[in-house]
Backbone as JSON Lines, residues from 0, in Angstrom:
{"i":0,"aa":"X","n":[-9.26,-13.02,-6.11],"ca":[-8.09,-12.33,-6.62],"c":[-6.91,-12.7,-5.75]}
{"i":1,"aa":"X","n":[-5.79,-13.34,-6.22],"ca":[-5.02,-14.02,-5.37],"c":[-3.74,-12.95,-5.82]}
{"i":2,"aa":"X","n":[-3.11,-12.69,-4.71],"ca":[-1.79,-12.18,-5.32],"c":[-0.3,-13.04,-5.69]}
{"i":3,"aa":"X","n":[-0.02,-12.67,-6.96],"ca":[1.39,-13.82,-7.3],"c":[2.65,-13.11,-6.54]}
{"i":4,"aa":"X","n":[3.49,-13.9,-6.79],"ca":[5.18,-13.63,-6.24],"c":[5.34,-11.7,-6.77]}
{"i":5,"aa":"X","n":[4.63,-11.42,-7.82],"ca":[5.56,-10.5,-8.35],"c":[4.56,-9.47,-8.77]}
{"i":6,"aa":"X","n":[3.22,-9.63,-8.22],"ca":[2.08,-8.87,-8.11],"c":[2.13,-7.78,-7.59]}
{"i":7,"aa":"X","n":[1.51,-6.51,-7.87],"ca":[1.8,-5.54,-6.62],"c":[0.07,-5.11,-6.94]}
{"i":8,"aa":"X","n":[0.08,-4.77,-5.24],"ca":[-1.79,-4.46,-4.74],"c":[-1.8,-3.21,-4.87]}
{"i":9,"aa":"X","n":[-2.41,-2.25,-5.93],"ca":[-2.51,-1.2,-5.81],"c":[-3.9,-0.65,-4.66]}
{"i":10,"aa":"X","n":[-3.49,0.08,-3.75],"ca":[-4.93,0.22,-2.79],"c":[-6.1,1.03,-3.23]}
{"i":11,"aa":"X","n":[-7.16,0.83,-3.1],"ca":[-8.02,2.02,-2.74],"c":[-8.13,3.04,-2.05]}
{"i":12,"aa":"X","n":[-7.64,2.25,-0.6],"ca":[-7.73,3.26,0.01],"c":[-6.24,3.31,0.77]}
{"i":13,"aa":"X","n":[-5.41,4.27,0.85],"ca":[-4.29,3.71,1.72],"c":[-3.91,3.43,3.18]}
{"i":14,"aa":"X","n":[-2.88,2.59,3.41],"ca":[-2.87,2.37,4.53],"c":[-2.21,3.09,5.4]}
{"i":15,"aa":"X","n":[-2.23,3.48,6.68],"ca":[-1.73,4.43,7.57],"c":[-0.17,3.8,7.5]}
{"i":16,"aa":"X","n":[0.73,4.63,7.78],"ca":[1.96,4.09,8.41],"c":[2.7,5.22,8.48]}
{"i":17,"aa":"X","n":[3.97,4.23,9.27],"ca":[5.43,5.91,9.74],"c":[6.25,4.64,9.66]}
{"i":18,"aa":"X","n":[7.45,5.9,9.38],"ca":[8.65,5.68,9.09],"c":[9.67,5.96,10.31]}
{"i":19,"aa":"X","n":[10.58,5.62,10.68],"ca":[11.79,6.42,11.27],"c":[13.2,5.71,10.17]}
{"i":20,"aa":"X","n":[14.13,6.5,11.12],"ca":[15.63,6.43,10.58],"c":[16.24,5.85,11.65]}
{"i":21,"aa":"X","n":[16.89,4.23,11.36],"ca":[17.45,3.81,12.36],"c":[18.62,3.71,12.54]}
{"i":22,"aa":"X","n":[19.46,3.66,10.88],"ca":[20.89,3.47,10.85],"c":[21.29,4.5,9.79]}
{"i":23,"aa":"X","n":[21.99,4.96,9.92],"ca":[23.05,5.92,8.98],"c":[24.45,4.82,9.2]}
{"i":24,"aa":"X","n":[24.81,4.54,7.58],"ca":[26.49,4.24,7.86],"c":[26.3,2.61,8.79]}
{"i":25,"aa":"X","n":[26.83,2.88,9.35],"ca":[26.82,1.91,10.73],"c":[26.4,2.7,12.22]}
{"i":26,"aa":"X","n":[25.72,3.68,11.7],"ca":[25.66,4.11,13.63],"c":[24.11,3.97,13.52]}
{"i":27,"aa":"X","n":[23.85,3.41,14.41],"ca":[21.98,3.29,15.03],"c":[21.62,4.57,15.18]}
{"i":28,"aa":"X","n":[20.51,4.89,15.26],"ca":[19.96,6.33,15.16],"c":[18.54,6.23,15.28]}
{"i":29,"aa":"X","n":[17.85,6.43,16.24],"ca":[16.78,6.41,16.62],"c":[15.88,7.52,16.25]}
{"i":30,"aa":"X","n":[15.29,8.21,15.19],"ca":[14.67,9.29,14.65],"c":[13.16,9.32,15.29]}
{"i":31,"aa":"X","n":[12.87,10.28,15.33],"ca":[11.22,10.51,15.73],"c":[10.49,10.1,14.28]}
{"i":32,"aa":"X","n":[9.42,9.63,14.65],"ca":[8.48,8.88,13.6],"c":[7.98,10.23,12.36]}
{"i":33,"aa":"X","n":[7.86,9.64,11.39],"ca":[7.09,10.24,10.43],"c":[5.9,9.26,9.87]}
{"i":34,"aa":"X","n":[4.7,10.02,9.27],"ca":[3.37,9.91,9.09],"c":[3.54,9.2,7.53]}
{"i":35,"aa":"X","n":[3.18,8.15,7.0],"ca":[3.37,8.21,5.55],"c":[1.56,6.94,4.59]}
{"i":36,"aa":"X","n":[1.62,7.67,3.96],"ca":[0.58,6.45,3.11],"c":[0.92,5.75,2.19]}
{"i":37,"aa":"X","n":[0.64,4.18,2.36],"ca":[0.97,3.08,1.57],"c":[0.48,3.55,0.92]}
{"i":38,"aa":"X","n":[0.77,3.24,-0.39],"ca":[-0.47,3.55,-1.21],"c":[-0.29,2.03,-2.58]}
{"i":39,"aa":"X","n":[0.48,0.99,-2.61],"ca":[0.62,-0.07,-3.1],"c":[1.39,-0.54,-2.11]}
{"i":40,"aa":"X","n":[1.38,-2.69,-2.25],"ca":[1.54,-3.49,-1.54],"c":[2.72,-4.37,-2.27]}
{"i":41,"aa":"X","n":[3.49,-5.0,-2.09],"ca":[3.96,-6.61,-2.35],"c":[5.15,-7.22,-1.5]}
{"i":42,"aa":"X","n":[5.62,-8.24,-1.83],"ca":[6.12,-9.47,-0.83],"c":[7.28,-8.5,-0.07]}
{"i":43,"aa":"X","n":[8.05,-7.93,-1.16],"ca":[9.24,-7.72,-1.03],"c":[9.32,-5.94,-0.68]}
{"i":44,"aa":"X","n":[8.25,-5.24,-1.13],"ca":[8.51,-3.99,-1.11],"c":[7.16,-3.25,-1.23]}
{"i":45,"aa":"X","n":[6.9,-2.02,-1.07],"ca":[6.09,-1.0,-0.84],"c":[6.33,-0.03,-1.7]}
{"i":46,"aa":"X","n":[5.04,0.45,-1.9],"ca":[5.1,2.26,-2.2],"c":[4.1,3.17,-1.59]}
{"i":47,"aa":"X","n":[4.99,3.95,-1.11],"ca":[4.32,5.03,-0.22],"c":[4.69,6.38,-0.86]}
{"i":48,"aa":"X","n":[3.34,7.34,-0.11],"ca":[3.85,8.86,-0.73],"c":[4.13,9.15,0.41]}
{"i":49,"aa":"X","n":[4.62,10.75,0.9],"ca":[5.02,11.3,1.91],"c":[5.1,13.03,1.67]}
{"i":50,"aa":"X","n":[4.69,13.89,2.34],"ca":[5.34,15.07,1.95],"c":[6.38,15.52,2.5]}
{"i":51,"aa":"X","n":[7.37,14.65,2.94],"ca":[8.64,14.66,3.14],"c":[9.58,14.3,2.23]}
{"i":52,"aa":"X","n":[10.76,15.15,1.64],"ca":[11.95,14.96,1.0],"c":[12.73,14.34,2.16]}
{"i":53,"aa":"X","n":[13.01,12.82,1.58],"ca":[13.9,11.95,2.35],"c":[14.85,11.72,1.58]}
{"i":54,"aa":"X","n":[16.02,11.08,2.91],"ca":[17.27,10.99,2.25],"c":[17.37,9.34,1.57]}
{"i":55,"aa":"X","n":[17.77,9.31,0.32],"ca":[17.27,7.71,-0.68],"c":[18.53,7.06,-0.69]}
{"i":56,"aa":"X","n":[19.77,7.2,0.2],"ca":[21.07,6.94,0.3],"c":[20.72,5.46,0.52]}
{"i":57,"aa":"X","n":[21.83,4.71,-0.15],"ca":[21.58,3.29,0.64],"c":[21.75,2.64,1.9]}
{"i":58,"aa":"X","n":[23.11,4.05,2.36],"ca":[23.59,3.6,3.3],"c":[22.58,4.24,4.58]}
{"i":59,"aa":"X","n":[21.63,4.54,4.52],"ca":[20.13,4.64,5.33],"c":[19.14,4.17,5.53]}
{"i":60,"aa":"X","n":[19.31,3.28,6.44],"ca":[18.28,2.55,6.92],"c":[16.77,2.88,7.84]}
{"i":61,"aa":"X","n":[15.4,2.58,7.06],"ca":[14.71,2.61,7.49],"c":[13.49,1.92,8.31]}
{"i":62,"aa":"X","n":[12.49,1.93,9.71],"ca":[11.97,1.14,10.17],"c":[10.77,1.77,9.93]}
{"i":63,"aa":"X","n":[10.12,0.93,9.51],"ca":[8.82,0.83,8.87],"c":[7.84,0.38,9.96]}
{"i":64,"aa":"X","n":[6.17,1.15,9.78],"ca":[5.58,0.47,11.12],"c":[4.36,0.5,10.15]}
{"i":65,"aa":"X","n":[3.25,-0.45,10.09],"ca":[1.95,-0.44,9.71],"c":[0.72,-1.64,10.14]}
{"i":66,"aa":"X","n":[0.23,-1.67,9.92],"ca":[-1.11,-2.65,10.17],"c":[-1.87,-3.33,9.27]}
{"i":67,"aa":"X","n":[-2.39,-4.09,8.95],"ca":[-3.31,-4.72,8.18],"c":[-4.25,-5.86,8.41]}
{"i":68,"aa":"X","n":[-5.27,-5.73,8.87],"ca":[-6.2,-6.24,9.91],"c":[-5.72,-6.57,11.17]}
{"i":69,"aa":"X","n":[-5.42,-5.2,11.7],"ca":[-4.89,-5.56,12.87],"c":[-3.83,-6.45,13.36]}
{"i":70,"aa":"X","n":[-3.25,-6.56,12.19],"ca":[-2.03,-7.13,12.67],"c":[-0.51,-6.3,12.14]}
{"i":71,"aa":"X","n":[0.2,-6.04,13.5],"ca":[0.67,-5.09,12.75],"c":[2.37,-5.17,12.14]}
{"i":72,"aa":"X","n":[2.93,-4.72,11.89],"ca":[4.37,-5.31,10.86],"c":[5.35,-4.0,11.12]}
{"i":73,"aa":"X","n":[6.63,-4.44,11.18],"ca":[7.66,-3.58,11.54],"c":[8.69,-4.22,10.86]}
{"i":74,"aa":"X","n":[9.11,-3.8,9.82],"ca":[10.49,-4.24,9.0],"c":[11.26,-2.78,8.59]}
{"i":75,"aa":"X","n":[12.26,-3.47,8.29],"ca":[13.17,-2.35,7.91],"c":[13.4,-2.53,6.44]}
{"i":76,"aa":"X","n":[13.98,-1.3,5.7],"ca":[14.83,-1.6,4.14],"c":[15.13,0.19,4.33]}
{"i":77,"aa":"X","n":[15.49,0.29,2.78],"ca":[15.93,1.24,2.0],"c":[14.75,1.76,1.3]}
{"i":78,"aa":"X","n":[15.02,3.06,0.93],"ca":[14.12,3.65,0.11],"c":[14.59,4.57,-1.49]}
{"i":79,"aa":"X","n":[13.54,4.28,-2.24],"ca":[14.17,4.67,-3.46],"c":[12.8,5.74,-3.93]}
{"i":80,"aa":"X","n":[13.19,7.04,-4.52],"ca":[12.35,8.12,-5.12],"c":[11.59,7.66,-6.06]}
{"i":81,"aa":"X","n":[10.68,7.58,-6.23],"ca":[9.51,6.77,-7.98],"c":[9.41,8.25,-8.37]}
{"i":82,"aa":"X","n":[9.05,9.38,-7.26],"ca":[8.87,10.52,-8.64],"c":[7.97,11.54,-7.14]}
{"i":83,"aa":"X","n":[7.66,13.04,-7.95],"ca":[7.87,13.73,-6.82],"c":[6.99,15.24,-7.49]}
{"i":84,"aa":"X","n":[5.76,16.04,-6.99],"ca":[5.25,16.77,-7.61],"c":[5.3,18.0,-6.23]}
{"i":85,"aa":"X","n":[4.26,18.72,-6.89],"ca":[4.26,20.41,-5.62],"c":[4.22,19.55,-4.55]}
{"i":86,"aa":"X","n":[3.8,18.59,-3.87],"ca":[3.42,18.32,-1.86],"c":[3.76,17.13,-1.59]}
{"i":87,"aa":"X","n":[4.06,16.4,-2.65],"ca":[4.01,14.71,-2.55],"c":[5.09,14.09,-2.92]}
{"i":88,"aa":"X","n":[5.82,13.63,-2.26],"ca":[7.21,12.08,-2.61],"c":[6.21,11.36,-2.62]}
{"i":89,"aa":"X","n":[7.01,10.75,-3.8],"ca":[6.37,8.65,-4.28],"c":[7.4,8.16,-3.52]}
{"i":90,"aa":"X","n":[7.7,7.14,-2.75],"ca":[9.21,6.28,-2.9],"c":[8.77,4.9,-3.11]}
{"i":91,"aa":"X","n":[9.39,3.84,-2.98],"ca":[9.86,2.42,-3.06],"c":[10.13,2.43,-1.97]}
{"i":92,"aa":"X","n":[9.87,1.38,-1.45],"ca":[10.88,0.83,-0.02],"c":[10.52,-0.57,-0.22]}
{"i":93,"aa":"X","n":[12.06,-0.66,-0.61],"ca":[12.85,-2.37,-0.36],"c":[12.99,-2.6,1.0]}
{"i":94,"aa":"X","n":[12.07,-3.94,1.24],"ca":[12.31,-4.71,2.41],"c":[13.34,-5.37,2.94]}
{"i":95,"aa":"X","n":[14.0,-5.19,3.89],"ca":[14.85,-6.31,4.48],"c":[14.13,-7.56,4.88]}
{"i":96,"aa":"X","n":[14.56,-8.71,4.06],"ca":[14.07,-9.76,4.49],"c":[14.16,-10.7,5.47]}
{"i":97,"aa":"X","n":[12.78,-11.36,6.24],"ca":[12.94,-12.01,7.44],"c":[11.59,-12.83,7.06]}
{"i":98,"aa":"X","n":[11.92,-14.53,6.79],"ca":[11.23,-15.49,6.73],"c":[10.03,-15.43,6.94]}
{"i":99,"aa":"X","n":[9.88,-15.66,8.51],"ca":[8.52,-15.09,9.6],"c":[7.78,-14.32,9.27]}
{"i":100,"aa":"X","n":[8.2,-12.67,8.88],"ca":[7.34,-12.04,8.57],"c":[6.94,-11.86,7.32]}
{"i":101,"aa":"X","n":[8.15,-12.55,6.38],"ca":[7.62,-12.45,4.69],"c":[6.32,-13.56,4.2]}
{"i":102,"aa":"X","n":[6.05,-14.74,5.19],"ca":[5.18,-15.28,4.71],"c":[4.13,-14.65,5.56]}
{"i":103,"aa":"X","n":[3.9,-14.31,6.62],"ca":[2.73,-13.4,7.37],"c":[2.41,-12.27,6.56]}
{"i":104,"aa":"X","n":[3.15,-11.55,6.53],"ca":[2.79,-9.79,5.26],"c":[2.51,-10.61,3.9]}
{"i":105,"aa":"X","n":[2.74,-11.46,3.47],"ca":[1.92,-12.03,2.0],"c":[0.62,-12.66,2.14]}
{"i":106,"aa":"X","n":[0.29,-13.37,3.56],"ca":[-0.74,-13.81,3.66],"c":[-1.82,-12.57,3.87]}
{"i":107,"aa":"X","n":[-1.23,-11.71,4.62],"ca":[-1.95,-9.96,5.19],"c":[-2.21,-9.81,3.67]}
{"i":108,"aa":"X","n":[-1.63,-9.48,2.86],"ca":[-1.64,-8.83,1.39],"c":[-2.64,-9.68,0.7]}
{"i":109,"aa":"X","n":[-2.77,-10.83,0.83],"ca":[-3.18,-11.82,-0.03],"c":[-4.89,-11.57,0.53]}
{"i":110,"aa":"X","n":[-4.97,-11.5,1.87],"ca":[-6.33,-10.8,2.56],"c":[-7.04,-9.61,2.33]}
{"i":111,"aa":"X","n":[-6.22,-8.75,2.19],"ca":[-6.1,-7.47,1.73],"c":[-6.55,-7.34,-0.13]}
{"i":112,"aa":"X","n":[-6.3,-7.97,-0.66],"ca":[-6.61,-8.11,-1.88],"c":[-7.82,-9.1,-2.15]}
{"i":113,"aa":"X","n":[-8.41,-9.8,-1.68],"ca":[-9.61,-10.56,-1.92],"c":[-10.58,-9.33,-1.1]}
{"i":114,"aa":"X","n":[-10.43,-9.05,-0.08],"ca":[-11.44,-7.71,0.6],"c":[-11.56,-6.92,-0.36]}
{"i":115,"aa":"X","n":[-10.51,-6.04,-0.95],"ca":[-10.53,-4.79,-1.89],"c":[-11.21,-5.21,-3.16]}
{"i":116,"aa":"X","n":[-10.75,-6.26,-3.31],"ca":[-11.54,-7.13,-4.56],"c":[-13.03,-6.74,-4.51]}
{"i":117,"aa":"X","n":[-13.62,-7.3,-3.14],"ca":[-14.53,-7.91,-2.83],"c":[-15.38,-5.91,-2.47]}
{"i":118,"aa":"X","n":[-14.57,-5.66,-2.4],"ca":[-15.67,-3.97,-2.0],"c":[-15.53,-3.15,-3.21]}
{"i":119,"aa":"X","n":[-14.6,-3.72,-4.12],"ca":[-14.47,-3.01,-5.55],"c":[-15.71,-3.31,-5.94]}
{"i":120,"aa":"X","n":[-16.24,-5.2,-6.38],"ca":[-17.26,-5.12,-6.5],"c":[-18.54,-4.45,-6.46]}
{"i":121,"aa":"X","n":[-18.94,-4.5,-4.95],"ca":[-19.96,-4.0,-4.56],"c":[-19.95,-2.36,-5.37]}
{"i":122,"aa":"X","n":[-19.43,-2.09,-4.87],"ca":[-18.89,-0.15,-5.03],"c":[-19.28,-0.44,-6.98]}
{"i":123,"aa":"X","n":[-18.74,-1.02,-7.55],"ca":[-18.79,-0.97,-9.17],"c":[-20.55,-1.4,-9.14]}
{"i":124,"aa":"X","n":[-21.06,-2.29,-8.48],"ca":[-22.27,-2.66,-8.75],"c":[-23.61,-1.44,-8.88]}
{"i":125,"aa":"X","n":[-23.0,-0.83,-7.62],"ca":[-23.95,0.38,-6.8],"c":[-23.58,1.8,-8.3]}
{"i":126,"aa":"X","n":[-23.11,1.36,-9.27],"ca":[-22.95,2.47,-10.0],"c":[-23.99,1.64,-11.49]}
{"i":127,"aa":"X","n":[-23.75,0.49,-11.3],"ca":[-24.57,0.08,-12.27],"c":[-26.0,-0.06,-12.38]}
{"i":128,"aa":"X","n":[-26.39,0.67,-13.4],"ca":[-28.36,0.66,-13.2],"c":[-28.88,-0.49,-12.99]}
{"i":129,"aa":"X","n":[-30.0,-0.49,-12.41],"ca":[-30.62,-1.65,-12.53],"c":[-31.61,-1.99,-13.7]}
{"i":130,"aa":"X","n":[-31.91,-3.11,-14.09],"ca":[-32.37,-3.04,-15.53],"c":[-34.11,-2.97,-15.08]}
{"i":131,"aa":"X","n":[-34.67,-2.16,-15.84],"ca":[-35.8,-1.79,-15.74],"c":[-36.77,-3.21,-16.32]}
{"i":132,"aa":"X","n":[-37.59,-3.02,-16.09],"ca":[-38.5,-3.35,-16.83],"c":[-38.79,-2.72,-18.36]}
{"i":133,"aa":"X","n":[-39.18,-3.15,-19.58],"ca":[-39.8,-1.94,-20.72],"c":[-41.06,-2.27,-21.13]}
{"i":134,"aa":"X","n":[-41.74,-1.18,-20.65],"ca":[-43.21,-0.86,-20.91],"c":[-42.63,-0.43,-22.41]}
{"i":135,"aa":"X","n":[-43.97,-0.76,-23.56],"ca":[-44.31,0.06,-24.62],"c":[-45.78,0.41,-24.41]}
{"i":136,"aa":"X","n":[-45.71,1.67,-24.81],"ca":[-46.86,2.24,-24.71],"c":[-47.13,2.67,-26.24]}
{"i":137,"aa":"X","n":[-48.12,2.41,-27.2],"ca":[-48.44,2.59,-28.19],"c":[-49.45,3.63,-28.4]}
{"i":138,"aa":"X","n":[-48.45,4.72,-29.11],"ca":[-49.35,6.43,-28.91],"c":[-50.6,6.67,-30.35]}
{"i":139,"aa":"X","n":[-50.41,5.66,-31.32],"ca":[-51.39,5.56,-32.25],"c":[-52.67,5.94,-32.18]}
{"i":140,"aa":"X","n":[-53.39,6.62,-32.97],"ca":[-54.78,7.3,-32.64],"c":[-55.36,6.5,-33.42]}
């Protein structure tokens, strides 16, 4: 399962990450971290939930921190609301782009998606019966 330009990895399981707030406007701003789960992947952008109401302004910049086999990724972007119930924000977060790490986080993703692939399998298999053998037994007197 290869991922294209415009693919997005929905996870199984999600991935750990935090957020801070680095820029408002033009002033730097160093925020204490928040807790959030990926919960889809791609080149350019993310979706995570949060049970935090964040601010989706453009002019707010966010730094992003996560891992994916141990390797771990720190970019910044913007964030946009997908939708929002009793405990849970969806958002978007558009990446700021940087060469270096856009072909490294696609290759991570591209890893990330042949694994999930690859344990979807198994996991779908372990639900499927195994085919018996069929005895007939002929009850005729």
């Amino acid at each position: 399962m290869a991922l294209e330009k415009k693919s997005k990895l929905s996870l199984i399981v999600p991935l750990d990450g935090k957020l801070n707030i680095i820029q408002i406007r033009n002033q730097l701003i160093n925020s204490k971290y928040a807790l959030i789960d990926i919960i889809a992947l791609e080149k350019s952008q993310f979706t995570f939930a949060s049970p935090l109401c964040l601010p989706t302004s453009h002019q707010v910049t966010y730094g992003f921190e996560f891992t994916i086999f141990g390797q771990s990724f720190r970019v910044n972007g913007n964030i946009e609301l997908e939708s929002n119930n009793d405990n849970e924000y969806i958002y978007k977060a558009v990446i700021q782009s940087e060469d270096h790490v856009d072909s490294e986080m696609l290759y991570a993703i591209n890893q990330l998606a042949v694994t999930q692939n690859t344990e979807y399998v198994k996991l779908s298999k372990s639900y499927t019966p195994e085919p018996s053998s069929a005895v007939t037994v002929d009850l005729t007197c």
